[in-house]
Every structure is written in C-alpha cells, then in structure tokens.
N, C-alpha and C positions, 0 to 999 in steps of 0.2 A: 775548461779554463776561460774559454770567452775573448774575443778580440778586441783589441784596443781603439782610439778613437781613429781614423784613418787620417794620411795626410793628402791633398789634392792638391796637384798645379794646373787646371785648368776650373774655372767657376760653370763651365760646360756639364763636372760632375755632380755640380750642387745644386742648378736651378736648371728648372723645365719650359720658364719661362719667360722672358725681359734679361736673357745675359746679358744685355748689350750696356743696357742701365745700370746693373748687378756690375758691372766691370767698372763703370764709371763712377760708381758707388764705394769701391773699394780703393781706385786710385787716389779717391777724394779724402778718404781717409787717410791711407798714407800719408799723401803731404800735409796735409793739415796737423800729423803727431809728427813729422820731421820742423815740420813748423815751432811748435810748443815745447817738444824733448830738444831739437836741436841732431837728433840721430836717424834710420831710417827703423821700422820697426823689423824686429827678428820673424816671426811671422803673425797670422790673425787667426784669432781661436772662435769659431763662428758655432750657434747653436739655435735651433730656429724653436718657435712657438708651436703650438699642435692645434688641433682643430680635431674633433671626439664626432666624426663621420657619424656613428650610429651607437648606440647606448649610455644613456642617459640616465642619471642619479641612480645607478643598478652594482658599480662598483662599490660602494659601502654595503651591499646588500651580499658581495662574496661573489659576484658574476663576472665576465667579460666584458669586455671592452674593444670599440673598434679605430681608433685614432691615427691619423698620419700627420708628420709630419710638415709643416709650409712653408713657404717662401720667405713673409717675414722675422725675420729672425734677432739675435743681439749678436754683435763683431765686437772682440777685441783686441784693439791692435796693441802689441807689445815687446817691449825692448828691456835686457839685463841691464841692468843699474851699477851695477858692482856696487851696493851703499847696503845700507841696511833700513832704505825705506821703500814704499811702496806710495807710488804716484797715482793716481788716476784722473780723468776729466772727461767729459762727456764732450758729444760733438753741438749739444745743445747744452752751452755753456750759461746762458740766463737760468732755464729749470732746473739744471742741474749742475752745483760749483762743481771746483775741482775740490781733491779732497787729498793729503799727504799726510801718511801714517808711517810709523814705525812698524818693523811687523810684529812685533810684541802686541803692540795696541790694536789690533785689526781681529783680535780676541773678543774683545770689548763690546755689548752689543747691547744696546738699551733699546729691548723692543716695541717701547712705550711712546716713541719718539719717533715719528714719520720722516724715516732720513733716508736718500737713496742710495748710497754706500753701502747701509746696511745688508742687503742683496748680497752685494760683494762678500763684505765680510762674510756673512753665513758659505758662501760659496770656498772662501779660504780658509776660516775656522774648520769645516767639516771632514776636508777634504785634509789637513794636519792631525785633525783630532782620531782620526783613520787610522792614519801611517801610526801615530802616536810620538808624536813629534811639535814641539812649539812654536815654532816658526818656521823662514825660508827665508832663499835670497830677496832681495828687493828689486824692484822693477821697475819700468814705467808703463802707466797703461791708459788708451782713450778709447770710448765705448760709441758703439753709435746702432741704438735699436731703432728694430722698424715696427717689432711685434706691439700694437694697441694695447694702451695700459688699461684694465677694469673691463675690457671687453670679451672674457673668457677664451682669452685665446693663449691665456699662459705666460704672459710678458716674463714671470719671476723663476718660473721654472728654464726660462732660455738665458735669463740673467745670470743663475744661479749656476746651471751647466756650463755657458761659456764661464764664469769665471774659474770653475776648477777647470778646465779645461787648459787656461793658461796661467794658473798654478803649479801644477803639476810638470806644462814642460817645464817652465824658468827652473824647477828646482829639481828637474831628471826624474820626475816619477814619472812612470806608467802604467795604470790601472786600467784594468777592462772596460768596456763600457758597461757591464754588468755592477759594477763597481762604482763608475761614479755613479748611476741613476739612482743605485740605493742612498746612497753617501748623499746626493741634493736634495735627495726625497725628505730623508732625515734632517737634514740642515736647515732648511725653511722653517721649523721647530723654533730656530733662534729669534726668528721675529713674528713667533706666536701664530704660524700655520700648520697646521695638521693635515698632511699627503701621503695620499693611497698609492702615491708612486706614476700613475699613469702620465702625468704631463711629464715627469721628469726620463720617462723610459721613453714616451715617444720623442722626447727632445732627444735623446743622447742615440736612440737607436735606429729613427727612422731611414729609410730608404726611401732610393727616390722609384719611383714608379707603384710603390709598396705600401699597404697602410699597413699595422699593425695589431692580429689578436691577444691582447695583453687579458692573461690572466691573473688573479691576483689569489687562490685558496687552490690547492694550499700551501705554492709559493708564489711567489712575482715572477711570469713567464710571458716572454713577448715571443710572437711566429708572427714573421714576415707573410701579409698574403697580399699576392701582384694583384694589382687591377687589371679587369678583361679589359683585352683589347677590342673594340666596338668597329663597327661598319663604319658610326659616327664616335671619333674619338669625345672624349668626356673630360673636363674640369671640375674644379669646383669654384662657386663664388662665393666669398664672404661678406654678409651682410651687417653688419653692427646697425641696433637700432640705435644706441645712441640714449638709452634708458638703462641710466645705471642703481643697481639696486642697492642701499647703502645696508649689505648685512650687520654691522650691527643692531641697527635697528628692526630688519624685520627676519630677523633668523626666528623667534622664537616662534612665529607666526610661517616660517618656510622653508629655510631649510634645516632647522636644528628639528623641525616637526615633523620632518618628511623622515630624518633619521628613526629619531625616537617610534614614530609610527610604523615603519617595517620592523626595527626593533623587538618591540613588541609584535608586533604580527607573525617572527618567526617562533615565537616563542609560545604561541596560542597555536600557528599551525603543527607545531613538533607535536605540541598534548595534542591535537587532534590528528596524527600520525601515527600516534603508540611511538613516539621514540624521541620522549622529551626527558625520561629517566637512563634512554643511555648516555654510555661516557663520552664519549665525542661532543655528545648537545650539551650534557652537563659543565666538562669543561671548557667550553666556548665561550669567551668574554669580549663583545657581546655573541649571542647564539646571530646567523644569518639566514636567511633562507636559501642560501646558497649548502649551508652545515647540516641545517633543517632536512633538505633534498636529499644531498647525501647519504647520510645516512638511514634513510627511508629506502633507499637505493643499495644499501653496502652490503648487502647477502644476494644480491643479483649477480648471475658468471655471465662475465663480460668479456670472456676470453672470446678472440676473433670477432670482435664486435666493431661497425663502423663508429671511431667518436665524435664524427658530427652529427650521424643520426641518432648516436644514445643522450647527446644531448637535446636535441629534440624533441626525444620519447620521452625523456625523464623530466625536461619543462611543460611538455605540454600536459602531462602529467599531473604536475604539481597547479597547473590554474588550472583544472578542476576542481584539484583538491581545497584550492583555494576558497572556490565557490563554494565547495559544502561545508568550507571550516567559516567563513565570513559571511555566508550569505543571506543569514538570520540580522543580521546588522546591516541593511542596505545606507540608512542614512546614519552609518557610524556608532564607534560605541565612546559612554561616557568612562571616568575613571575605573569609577566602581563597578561597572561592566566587567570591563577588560581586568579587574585585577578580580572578581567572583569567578569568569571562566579560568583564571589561574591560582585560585586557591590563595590567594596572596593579599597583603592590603596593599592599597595605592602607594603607601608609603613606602614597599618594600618593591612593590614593582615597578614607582620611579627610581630605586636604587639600581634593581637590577639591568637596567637599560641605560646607568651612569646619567641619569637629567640633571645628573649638579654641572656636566661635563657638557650639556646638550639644553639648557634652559628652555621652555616649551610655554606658549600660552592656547588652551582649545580648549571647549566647551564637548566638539566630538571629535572623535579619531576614524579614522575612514578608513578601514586597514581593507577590508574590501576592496577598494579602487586602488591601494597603492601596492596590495599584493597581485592584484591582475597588470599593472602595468611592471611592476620587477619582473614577474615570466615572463611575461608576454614582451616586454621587450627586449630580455636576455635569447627571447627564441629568434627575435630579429635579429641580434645582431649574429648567431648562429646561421643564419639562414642567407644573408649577406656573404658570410664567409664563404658559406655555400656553393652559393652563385658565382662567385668571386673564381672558385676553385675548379668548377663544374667542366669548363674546357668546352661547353656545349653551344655549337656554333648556330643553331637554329635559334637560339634565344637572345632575345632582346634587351640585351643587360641592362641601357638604360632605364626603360621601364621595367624590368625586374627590382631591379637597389633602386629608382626612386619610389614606386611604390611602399618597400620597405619604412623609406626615411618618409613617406608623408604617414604611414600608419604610426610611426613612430611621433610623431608630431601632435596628431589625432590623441594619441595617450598620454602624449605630456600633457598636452591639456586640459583634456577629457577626465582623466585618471588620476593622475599625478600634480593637477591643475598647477604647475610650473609655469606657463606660459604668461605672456601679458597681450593687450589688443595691438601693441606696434608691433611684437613679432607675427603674430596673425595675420596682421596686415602686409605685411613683407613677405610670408611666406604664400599669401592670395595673389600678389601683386607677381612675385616672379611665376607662378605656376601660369597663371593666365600667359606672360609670356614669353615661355617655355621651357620651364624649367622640370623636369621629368620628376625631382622631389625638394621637398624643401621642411626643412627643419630647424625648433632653438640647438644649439648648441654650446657647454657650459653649464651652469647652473640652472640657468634659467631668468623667470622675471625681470627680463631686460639682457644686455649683453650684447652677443651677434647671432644670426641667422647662418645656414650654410645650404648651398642650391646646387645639385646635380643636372651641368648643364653642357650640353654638346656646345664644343670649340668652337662652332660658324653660331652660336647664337649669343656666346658670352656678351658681346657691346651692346646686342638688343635688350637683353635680360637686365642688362645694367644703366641703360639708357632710361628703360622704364621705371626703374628702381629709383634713379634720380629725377624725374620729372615727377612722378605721381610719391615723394615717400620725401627725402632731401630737399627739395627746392620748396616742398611746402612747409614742411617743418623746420628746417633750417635754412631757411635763403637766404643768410650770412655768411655760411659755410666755405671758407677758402679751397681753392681745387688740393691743395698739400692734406685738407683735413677731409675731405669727399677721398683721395685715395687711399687714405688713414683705415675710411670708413667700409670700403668698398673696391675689393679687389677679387681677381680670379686667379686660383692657385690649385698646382698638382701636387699629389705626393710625394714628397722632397728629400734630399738626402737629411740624415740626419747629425751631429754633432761634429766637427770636425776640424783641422787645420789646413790653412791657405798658405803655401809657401809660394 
C-alpha cells in the first residue's frame, strides 16, 4: 500500500543541519503570508531537491541509481480560501509576480512560454488528473525555494512535489508517497520534460540519514540505504560551478548523443549476446543495456543468490562483454557502421532508437567508451551500496565511497566525456583539500559538483573552494549568491508537512 507523506512538528526531523536558521526561515515565512493573505497559514508543504551521490547518465540505460535527498528545498505555505480561486506569490516577489487563478484555469498550461506558475500548475493539474477529478477548493499560497535553479539539483522536481503536496491536503486527499512521485514524474510532461522518476522519488521519499537505491527496470523502486557511521562523521558539499549548459542548443552534440549512443550500443551488444531475437529485447522500446543484461542472464538459477553480488557478477560481466562487442571500433563507429553490424540502414536504425524524439549531430559514435562507463558505473553505484551496508567496522568508509565517486568522475570524463574544465577544476581543488571524493553531479557540462567531506573539514574545503575557484571568477558575487553556490548538506528527510 505505501505510506503517505508524514506530518512533523519539530524542523529537528527535517534538517541535519543549520535548524536554527531553518526555524527562522519558517517563522519568516509565516508572517510575511499572514502579511499579504491577511490569515495565519494552515500548515507548510515542504519538498527538498536531490543531489544523485553516485550514478551518472546510467538511468536511461535501465540501471540504478544512488540519490539523497537535501537541505535545500521549496516551502509552501498555505491557508483554505473558501473561494474558488487559487492564490499564490513567491517570497521573491520582483522574479517572481503573484499569480491568481480560478482552479478551472490552473488546467491551462502553455509550455512554450517561460512562466513560473507553470510548475505549480503541472503540480495541480496531475495530481486532479489522477483522482480524475476537475478541480479543488481554492486556497492561498506563498512559496519560498532555496533549491538553485539550472544547477542540477532538481529546483522542478521539489516545485512540483511540494505543490501536490499541498493540493491534496486543501482538498482531503491522501496518496502515498509512491503515488505522488509517479504522478510529478508524469506532470513535468506538461511543460515539455521527460522524467525517469529519480528526482521526483528522491524528493518525495528521501530520509534523513538515508540515501536512496532507486531502481527503475522493471519497475520504479526506491530501498532506503543509511549512511555508515564513520570514526570521522561525513557530509556532503555542494559545489555549483556556475556554468550553465543551454540544452537546447547542445543536446544534439551531448546529451540527446549520449542517449541515442547507448541506445544503439545495447542493441549491437544483444546481437553480440545471441539474444537480440528474443522477446524481452524485441519488445523493448527503446532496448537498454540494462534488458540487454538481463536477458543474457534469464536462464541463470539465482535461487539463494546474494543480489548485490549477482549484480556485480552480471556487470562485471557485461564490460567485458562490452569490450569484445566494441572493441574493433576504438575511435568510434560511423552511421554505416553501426547500422552494417545491425543488418539495418541508417535510416531504419535512426528510427529504431526514436532520433526524431532525440536529434543527434556526430560524425562517430563511441559506443565503446559510453558502454564501459554505463557498467562500470552501475558497478559503482552497486558497490557503494555495498559499502554502505557492509556493517564492517575495520573499513574506512570514507575513503571507500570517495574513492568510488572520484573513479566515477574519472569516467564521466574520460568515457562519457560529460565533464567540463570548471568541474575538473573544483573537483582538483576540493580533493587537494580534503575532500576524500569529488564528482559532476546532474547532467553534466556545467551545473554543480558534489564533495565527500568529513564534518571538522567542511569550512576548509569550502574556504578554498572560494578563494582559489569564486573570488577569481566571480569577485562580484554577493555572500546570498556564494551560499546559493556553495553549501554542505546530509541526507535529508524527504517530502513532508510542518504543522
């Protein structure tokens, strides 16, 4: 059945770190929507941003995923109306007006048009379109995010969660949290995004102390795993370079390429598997390497079998396999290549990989390098888990999982060439010091960093991260936008109400 989103009266159970702030952050809210409504708010529907610890562009590939939940988050505070409109205003009322809808109109969503409401509405349209139901009561409501907008840290997915969040009470539903992650996931649709679900399940489900293994083949499944307890307790720091990558313009060149290229790569590995004419790979739309594996795997008795170790055996497996299926093509193959090893014309095997859905420009495809880093780093984030779970007190977890997350770094960029030279430079600058791992996290080419760093070293690590990285490149930079940029955060509770 699944539990619903929880309610808390203490901010004790939601933040790990700065409640003192977090409190005075909430009061502030308050009065300021008693201010504008005139009423005090009923309670605040709070949903934080995620941050993807370890595995990296491997989700669309059919793999897991390691995400926790963070600190900064979106609040909204809100009060029954008894009207039949729907109020909202942000606490950054220059960026963003207020906005007052009918809830008829909150339907309405023209994703053509850069409007920040929009959010909202997706958040309320999905969440009625569910139940199957046209509207709700009306409300009033003021927002106030902390999550960095474009910096891969999910601003839309904590937008989108809090606001069914406080949809659903005003109007007496209550859905699972299994329920609404799928329900955001879908919603974001409205304003022309396409989600694999991860941001919106770590937003609704995380815990605090906890990050999350989110599976997505062959359904969407999140397992809580706790973070070891260390000798030297552990944070994480988030770094945002500050280098924003404007996808439309270079998806066809990165990430619409990166798809289409495992795409096709699992579908060159299945023919080189003998099990690209069974029915599992056949009906797979697209096939993954993740279907690809399986299946290669589905007459093995796994009865009593450890399954973090048959994931292991069965990745590590498959980047061999990879090598002997790729590694006639070191520097990539051209169209005609890759559609002669499949019996196909280009034309049929841009179909079959949807490039009307995924626009691509490349001269070679590097399926080589981008199928060693999809194993290879679905084994890390397996291996993480691992560690995570191990209970093994001789081991030095933080150099175990940074490790992890600098090898994982090493293949974004090496592999997966994801990276850019600021992240590079941020992830050189905190390792020096002392950051046990450091890695992009997001999409990549630009966004934020994220740094596994013991608690007595967080201000050093961040110190040098502003002198040698922020005060050269931005020495305009207001201290409101440096904490914007630059903060340290534990695995957080996830999705919930503040009464």
């Amino acid at each position: 059945m699944g539990s619903p989103a929880p309610t808390v009266k203490s901010l004790n159970s939601v933040y790990s770190l700065n409640v003192e702030a977090q409190t005075q952050r909430y009061d502030r809210l308050s009065r300021k929507f008693a201010y504008i409504y005139g009423a005090k708010p009923d309670f605040i529907a709070r949903a934080p941003g995620r941050v993807n610890i370890i595995g990296e562009h491997i989700d669309y590939c059919g793999f897991p995923v390691f995400p926790m939940a963070i600190a900064p988050d979106m609040l909204i505070a809100v009060h029954a109306n008894g009207t039949d409109r729907v109020r909202i205003s942000n606490v950054n009322t220059e960026k963003y007006p207020a906005r007052d809808f009918r809830t008829a109109e909150i339907f309405e969503i023209d994703s053509k048009v850069h409007e920040w409401s929009n959010y909202f509405k997706c958040g309320y349209r999905g969440l009625f379109e569910h139940i199957g139901r046209s509207g709700g009561n009306g409300f009033d409501a003021l927002l106030d995010g902390t999550v960095p907008a474009g910096g891969g840290l999910s601003s839309s997915a904590a937008f989108v969660c809090a606001t069914q969040l406080a949809v659903q009470r005003v109007n007496g539903i209550n859905l699972t949290q299994v329920e609404l992650a799928s329900i955001a996931a879908g919603a974001e649709r409205y304003v022309g995004v396409n989600s694999g679900g991860m941001d919106q399940t770590a937003s609704i489900m995380g815990q605090q102390g906890s990050a999350l293994f989110i599976e997505f083949d062959p359904a969407l499944k999140a397992t809580p795993v706790k973070l070891p307890e260390s000798n030297s307790p552990f944070v994480f720091v988030i770094a945002n370079t500050l280098v924003v990558s404007d996808k439309h313009v270079t998806a066809p060149v990165c990430y619409n390429l990166r798809v289409v290229e495992t795409r096709i790569g699992a579908l060159i590995l299945a023919r080189h598997l003998g099990v690209a004419d069974h029915r599992a790979c056949k009906d797979a739309d697209p096939l993954t390497f993740k279907v690809a594996m399986d299946e290669y795997f589905a007459t093995q008795d796994t009865a009593g079998s450890d399954t973090v170790q048959m994931w292991i055996d069965h990745l590590s497996a498959m980047l061999h396999a990879s090598n002997a299926a790729f590694g006639s093509h070191p520097d990539g193959y051209t169209r005609e290549q890759m559609a002669a090893a499949l019996d196909m014309t280009p034309d049929a095997l841009s179909a079959a990989v949807h490039e009307d859905r995924f626009p691509v420009r490349a001269q070679r495809f590097k399926l080589l390098q981008r199928a060693q880093h999809a194993f290879s780093e679905a084994l890390r984030v397996v291996k993480f888990r691992q560690i995570c779970e191990s209970g093994d007190t001789r081991l030095n977890y933080c150099t175990a999982l940074g490790d992890l997350m600098n090898c994982s770094q090493d293949s974004c960029r090496d592999l997966f060439e994801c990276s850019c030279p600021e992240i590079d430079e941020l992830c050189a600058l905190a390792r020096r010091a002392g950051s046990f791992g450091s890695r992009l996290t997001g999409a990549g080419w630009g966004g934020c960093t994220v740094h596994l760093v013991s608690r007595d070293k967080v201000e050093s690590v961040k110190q040098v991260l502003v002198s040698e990285y922020y005060a050269k490149k931005f020495p305009n930079m207001t201290a409101a936008e440096l904490d914007n940029a630059l903060f340290a955060t534990a695995p957080g509770c996830g999705a919930c109400y503040y009464e």
